[in-house]
N, C-alpha and C positions, 0 to 999 in steps of 0.2 A: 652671281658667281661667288660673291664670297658670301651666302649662306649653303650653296652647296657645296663650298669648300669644308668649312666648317662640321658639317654632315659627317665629308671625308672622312675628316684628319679627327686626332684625340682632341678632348679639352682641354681648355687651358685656366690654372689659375688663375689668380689674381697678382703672383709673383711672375705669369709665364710659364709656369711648369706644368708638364704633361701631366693629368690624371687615369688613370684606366682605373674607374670604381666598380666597375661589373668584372674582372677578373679576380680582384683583391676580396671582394668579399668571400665568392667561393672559396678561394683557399685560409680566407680568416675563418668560415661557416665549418669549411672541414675539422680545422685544428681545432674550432672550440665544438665539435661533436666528439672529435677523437677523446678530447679532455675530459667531458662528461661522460660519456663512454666509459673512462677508466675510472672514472671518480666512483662511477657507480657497483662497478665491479668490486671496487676497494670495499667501498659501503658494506656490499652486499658480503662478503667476503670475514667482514668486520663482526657482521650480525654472526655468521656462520663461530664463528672464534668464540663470540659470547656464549654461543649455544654451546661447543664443545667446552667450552671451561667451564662451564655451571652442571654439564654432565660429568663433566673429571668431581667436581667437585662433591656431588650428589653420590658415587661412587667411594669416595671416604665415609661417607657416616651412616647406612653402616659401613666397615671395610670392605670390600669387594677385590679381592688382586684381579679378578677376570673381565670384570667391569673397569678397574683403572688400567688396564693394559690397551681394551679397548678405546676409552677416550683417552688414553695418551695418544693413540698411533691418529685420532680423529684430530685433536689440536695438533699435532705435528705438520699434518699436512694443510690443514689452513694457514698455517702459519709459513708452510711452502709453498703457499700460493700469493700469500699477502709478500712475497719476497720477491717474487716475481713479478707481482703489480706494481714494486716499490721502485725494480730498475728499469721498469717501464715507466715511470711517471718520473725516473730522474732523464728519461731521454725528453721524454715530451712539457718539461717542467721549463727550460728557455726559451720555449717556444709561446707558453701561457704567460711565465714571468713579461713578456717584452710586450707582451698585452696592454692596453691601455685602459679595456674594459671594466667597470667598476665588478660586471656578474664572475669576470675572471678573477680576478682580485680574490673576493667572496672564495671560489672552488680552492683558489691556493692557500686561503687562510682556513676550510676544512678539511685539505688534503692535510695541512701540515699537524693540524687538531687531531685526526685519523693516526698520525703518523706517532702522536705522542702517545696515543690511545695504547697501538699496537706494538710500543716498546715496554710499556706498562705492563702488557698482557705476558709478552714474553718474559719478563722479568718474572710476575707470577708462575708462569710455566716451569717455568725453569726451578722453581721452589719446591712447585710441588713435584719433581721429575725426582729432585733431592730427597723431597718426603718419599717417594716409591721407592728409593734405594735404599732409606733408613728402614722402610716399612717390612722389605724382602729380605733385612739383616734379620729385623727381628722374628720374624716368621724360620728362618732357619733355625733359629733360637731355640725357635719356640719347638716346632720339629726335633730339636736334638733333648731338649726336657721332656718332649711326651717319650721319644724312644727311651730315654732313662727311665722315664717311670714304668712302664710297659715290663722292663727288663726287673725294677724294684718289685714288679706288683708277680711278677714269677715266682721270685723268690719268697715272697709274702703268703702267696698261693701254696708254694711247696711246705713254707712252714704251717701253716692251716691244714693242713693233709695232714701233716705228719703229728697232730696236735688232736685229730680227727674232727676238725673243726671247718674239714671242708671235704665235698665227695661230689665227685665228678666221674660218671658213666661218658662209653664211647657212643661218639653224636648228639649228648647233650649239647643244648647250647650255654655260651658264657651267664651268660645272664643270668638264666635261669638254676644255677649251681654256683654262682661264687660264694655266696651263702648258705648253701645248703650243709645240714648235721647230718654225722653219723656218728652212733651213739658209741661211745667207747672209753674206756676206764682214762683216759687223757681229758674226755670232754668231761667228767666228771670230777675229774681232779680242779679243774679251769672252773667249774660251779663251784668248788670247797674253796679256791682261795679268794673268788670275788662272795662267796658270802661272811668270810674273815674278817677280809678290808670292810665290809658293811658293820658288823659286828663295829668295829674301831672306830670308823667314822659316826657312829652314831653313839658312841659314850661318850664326844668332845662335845658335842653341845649340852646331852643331859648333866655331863661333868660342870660346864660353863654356867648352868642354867643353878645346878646345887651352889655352889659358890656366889653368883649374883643374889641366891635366895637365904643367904648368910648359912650356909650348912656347916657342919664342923665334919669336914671330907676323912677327916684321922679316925673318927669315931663311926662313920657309915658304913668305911672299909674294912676296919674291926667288928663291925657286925654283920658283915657279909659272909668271912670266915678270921675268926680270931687266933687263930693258932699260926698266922701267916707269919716269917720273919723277912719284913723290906731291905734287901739290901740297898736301896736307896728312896727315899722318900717319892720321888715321881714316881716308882713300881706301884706308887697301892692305885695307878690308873685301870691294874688290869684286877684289882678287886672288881672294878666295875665293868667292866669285858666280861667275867665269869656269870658276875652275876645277869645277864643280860641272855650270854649263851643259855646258861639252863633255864632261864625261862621258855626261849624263841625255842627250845632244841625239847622244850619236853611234850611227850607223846612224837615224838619224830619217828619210832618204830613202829605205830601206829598208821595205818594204812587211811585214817578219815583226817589224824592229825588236827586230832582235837577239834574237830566241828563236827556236828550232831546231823550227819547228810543217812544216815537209816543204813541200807543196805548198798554199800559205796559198789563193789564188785566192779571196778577198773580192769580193762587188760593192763598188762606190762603197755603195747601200743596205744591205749588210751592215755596212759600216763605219758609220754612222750609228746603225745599229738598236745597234750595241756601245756606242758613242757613249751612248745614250740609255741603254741599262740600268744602267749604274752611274754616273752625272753625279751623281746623288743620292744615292748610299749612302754610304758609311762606309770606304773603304777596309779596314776586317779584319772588317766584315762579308762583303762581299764574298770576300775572302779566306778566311774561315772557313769558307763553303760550301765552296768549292773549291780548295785551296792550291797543288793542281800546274796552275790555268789558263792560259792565254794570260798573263793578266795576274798569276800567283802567278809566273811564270818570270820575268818582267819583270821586276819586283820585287824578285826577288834576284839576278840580273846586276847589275841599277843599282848598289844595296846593298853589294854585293863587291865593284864597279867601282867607286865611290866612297870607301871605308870600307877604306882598308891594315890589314893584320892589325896593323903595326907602332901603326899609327894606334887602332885597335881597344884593344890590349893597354897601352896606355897612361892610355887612357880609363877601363877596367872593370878591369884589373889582371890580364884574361885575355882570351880570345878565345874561351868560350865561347858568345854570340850568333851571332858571325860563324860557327860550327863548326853552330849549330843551323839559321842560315838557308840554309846550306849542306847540309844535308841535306834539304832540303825545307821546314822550318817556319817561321814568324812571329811570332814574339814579341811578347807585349804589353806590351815596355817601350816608358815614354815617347820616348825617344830614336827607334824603330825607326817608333813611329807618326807621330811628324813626318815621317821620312823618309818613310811613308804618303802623308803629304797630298800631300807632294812627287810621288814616283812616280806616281800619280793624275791628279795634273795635266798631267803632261809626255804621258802614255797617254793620256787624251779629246783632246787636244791632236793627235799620231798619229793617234788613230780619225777626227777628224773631218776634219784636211788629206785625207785619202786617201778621204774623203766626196764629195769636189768632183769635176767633170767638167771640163775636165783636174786632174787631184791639184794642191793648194796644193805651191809648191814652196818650201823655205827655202831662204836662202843667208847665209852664214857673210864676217868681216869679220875678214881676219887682221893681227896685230899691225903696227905699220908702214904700215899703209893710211894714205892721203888723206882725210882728214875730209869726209864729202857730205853735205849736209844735205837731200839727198833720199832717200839711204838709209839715214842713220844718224841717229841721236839721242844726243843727252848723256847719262849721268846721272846729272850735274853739273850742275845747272842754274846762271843767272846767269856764265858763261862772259863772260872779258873777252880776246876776240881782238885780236889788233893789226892793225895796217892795212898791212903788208908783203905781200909776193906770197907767202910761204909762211905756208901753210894748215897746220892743227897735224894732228899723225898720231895714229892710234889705238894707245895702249896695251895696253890688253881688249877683247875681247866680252864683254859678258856676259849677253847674251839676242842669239840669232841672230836673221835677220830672214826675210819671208814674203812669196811673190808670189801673190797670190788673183785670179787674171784678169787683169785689167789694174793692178789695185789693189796698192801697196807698203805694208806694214806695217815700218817702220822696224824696224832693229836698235839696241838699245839697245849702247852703244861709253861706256868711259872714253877719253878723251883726255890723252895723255903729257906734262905740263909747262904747261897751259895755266892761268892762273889763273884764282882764280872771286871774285865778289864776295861781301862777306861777309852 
């Protein structure tokens, strides 16, 4: 009787007290599936986060707005899901805390690791949610400078037009005409005053180079043209300006321009199309293709024309350049490449007078002349004439001048004795 009592009835401690261990564990078996269950969601959930914040992040470098919009809205919602896991695991978190299990224990000490993880994450998120605000400032920015520019390069455009430095047919495309010439007494004015500036820029080093090479500059300039009166001693810079022009400038009415090419017979369009193929390049690129052309022979008459061996030998201590450009080549010292830029200049200058229908014609202002202020120019500026019947005479030329159809392109002229205001 009393072992099938016992059968009956529940067990009994050792204190006496009822045990039922077959209902207890099912409901411990549930709660710690439920628990893992979520843990693993969390996990998984956790990797998902990693994956979108290493895509947010891949999406900066390069920038991408259409990729980081993307993995914004992707960590958004992981992160709306891990929120959800989080007040799920604070309902089921009493229930594992009151555990006694050491494997519970364990799940609580990497929920709670998970939990530091995914405040870290957000923290990150949230920074770079920051970067995408600053990112969309600067992109409006930026948006408002290209439309300024857009609106500057119209205007740039219109002034290029009207300079005829730029020509645009209906249905060209951009591209292909924002550069493009047409030839006209404006583009040819914009040729005479960058061959001026060249002229100038290349008498400060030959000036710099006489002077390091002990020259007596008072006595050079005097022999250039003696009859000159300085009103101030830096004026006798453009003894060396003149004397420069009429070398580059002589034979310029000449249609082969001083190089020995037989029977040149150019159209007006041939001269143009020359014109046009080297305006842009580099002068010793040009020259490197081809050192004996049209314009490699120019190039070294001017240069030898220019450049006395005596002059030479003084400079470099020999006359080995002038020896090498005399045999045909070009040098890539700095000195010979200025004289480059020079050369260059004075030649589109050439190709493009002889562009025009009838050819642009120069004409030349010799010492002693009548001052005209319709064909000559100062320059000197701030010139204080007197009021006498005699008209101040010219000292130099030092830019010839150019008749383009009807149109005068003044010669630039120093004038001998006249004083200038300071």
């Amino acid at each position: 009787m009393l072992r099938a009592g016992l059968k009956e009835n529940p067990c009994h401690d050792s204190n006496n007290q009822k045990v039922y261990p077959q209902p207890m564990d099912e409901a411990a078996n549930r709660n710690k599936e439920s628990i893992e269950t979520l843990v693993s969601k969390i996990f998984n959930n956790i990797s998902s986060l990693k994956a979108a914040y290493i895509q947010l992040q891949d999406a900066h470098t390069p920038y991408d707005p259409e990729k980081i919009q993307a993995a914004d809205k992707l960590v958004i919602g992981e992160l709306m899901r891990l929120s959800e896991l989080k007040h799920a695991y604070r309902e089921q978190k009493p229930k594992l805390t009151s555990s006694s299990s050491p494997q519970d224990s364990r799940l609580v000490s990497e929920i709670q690791e998970q939990q530091s993880l995914l405040k870290t994450y957000e923290v990150m998120v949230k920074k770079f949610q920051s970067q995408i605000q600053n990112r969309d400032t600067e992109i409006l920015q930026l948006q408002q400078q290209i439309q300024e520019a857009q609106q500057r390069k119209v205007k740039l455009e219109k002034k290029l037009k009207q300079r005829g430095l730029l020509s645009r047919e209906p249905g060209d495309s951009e591209e292909d005409n924002f550069f493009s010439i047409e030839l006209t007494p404006s583009l040819f004015a914009s040729a005479v005053e960058t061959a001026y500036k060249a002229i100038h820029d290349f008498s400060k080093p030959l000036i710099n180079m006489m002077k390091a090479a002990g020259w007596d500059l008072d006595a050079a300039a005097n022999a250039i043209e003696s009859s000159v009166v300085y009103v101030r001693r830096p004026h006798k810079k453009y003894a060396f300006e003149a004397h420069i022009c009429q070398r580059m400038f002589s034979g310029f009415e000449e249609e082969s321009f001083c190089v020995d090419t037989g029977d040149l017979n150019v159209s007006n369009e041939g001269f143009f199309h020359q014109f046009l193929a080297i305006r842009a390049m580099d002068p010793l690129d040009v020259l490197s293709q081809n050192p004996d052309s049209i314009f490699g022979r120019f190039c070294r008459n001017k240069y030898l024309s220019i450049i006395h061996p005596k002059m030479e030998s003084s400079f470099f201590g020999n006359v080995d350049q002038r020896n090498y450009v005399k045999s045909g080549g070009h040098p890539r010292t700095p000195f010979y490449q200025a004289f480059l830029k020079l050369a260059k200049s004075i030649w589109l200058l050439h190709r493009l007078a002889n562009s025009f229908e009838p050819n642009v014609k120069v004409f030349q202002v010799r010492s002693g002349t009548e001052y005209s202020e319709v064909y000559m120019g100062s320059v000197v500026k701030n010139l204080i004439l007197s009021d006498d019947e005699h008209r101040p005479k010219v000292g130099l030329m030092v830019m010839p001048g150019f008749m383009v159809g009807g149109s005068v392109i003044q010669s630039q002229v120093y004038l001998s004795g006249v004083d200038c205001a300071e």
